[in-house]
ROLO-355407 format. One record per residue (C-alpha): residue number from 1; residue in three letters; x, y, z. Coordinates in Angstrom, 3 decimals, padded with zeros to 6 digits. Layout:
PT  nr rest       xx       yy       zz
PT NUM  ala        X        Y        Z
...
This chain:
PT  nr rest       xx       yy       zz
PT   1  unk -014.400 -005.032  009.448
PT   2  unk -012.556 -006.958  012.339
PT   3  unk -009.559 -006.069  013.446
PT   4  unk -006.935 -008.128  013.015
PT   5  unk -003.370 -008.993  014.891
PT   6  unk -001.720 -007.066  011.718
PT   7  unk -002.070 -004.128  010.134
PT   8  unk -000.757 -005.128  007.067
PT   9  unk -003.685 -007.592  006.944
PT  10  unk -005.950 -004.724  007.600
PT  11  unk -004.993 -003.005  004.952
PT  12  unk -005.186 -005.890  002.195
PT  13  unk -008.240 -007.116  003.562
PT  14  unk -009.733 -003.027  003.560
PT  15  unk -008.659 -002.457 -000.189
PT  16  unk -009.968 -006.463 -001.265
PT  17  unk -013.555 -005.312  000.219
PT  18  unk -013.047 -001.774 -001.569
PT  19  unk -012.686 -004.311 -004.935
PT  20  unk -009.354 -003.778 -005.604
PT  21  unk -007.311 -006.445 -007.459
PT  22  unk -004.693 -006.898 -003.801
PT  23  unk -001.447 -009.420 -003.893
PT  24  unk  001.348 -009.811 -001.349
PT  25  unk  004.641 -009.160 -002.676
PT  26  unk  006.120 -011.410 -004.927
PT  27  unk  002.834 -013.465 -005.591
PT  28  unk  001.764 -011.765 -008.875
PT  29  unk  004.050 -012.737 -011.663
PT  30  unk  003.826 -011.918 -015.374
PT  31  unk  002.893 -008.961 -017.539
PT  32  unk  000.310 -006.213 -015.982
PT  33  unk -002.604 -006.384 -018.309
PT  34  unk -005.050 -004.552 -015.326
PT  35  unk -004.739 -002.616 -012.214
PT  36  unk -003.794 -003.744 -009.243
PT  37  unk -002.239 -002.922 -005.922
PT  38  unk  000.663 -004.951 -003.728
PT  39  unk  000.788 -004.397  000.420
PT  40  unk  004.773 -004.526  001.586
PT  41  unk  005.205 -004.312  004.955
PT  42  unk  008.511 -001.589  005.043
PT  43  unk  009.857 -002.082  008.406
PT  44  unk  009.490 -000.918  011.780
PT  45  unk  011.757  002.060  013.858
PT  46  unk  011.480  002.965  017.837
PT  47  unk  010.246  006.719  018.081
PT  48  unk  012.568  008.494  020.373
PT  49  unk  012.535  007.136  023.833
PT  50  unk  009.214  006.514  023.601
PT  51  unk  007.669  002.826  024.415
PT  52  unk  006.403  002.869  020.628
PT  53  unk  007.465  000.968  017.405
PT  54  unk  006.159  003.376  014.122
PT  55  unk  005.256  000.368  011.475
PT  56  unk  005.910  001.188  007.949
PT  57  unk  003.505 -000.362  005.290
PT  58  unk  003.669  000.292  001.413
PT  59  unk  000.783  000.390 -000.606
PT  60  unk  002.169 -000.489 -004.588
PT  61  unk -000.009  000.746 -007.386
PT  62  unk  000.553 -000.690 -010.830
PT  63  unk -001.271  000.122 -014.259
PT  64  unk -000.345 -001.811 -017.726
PT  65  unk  002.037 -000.246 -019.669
PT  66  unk -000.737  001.112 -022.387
PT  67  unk -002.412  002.805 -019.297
PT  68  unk -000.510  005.305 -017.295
PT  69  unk -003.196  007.953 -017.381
PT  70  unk -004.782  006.054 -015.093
PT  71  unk -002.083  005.686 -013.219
PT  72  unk -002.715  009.058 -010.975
PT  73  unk -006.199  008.765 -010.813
PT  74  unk -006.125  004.912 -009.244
PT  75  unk -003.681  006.561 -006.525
PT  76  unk -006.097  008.917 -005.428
PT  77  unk -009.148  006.443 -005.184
PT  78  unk -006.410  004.567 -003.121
PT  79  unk -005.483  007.423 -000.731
PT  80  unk -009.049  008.191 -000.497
PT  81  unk -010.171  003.912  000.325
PT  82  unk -007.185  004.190  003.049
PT  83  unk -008.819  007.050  004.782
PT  84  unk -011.335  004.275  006.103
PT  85  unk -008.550  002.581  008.040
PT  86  unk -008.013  006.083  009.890
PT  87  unk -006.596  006.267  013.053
PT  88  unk -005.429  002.714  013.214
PT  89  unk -003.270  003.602  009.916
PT  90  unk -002.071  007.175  008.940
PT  91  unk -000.700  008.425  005.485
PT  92  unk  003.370  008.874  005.954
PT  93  unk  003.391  011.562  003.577
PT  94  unk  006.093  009.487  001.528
PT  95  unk  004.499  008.913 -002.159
PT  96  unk  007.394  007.787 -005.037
PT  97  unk  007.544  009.171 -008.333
PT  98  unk  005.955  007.274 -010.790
PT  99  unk  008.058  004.711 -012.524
PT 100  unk  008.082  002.124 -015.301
PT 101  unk  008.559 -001.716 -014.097
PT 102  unk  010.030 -003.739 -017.313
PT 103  unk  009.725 -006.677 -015.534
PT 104  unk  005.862 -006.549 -015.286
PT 105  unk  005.322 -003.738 -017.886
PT 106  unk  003.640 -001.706 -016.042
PT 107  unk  003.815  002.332 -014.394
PT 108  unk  003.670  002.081 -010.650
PT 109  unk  003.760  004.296 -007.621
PT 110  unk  003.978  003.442 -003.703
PT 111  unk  002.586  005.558 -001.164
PT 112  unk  003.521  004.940  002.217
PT 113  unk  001.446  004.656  005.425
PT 114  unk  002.582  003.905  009.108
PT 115  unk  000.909  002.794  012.418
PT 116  unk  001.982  003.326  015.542
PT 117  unk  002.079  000.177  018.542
PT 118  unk  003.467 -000.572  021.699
PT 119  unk  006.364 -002.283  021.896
PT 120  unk  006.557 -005.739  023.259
């Protein structure tokens, strides 16, 4: 895989190749009739005094309505696809309760990853 200028594209591209069904946010519309996953960037904070920005990236995994036992199970086959992006992009620790969407019908949960770069 090349690397690219952003790590959110790294991680869409990563979890495309691993053949998951990958949008941007706010390109899928309509009901959730199969699994898929979203990539948000979530911001960006200084650490400390340090020289460093810590990049926040959220990783959105929805399952049709009819479906949320496979809700749990897709989020660990994600966790475990995001490993391959290790060092460049580390689990936060941050993972959301699960949750229905109304406006999409489907169960989703976000799990959160950061990366850490120089500032410019």
């Amino acid at each position: 895989m090349m690397e690219n200028e952003s790590r959110w594209q790294d991680i869409y591209e990563h979890l495309k190749e691993a053949g998951y069904d990958v949008y941007s946010p706010g390109v899928k519309v309509g009901e959730c009739t199969k699994p898929y996953v979203v990539v948000k960037n979530d911001g960006s904070t200084q650490l400390a005094s340090f020289s460093t920005d810590q990049d926040l990236y959220a990783v959105m995994v929805y399952v049709p309505k009819q479906a949320y036992s496979k809700l749990e199970p897709m989020v660990q086959q994600i966790k475990k696809t995001m490993k391959g992006l290790y060092p460049m992009v580390i689990p936060y620790g941050q993972q959301t309760p699960s949750f229905y969407d109304d406006d999409v019908k489907a169960h989703t949960i976000s799990i959160e990853y950061k990366n850490y770069k120089k500032m410019l």
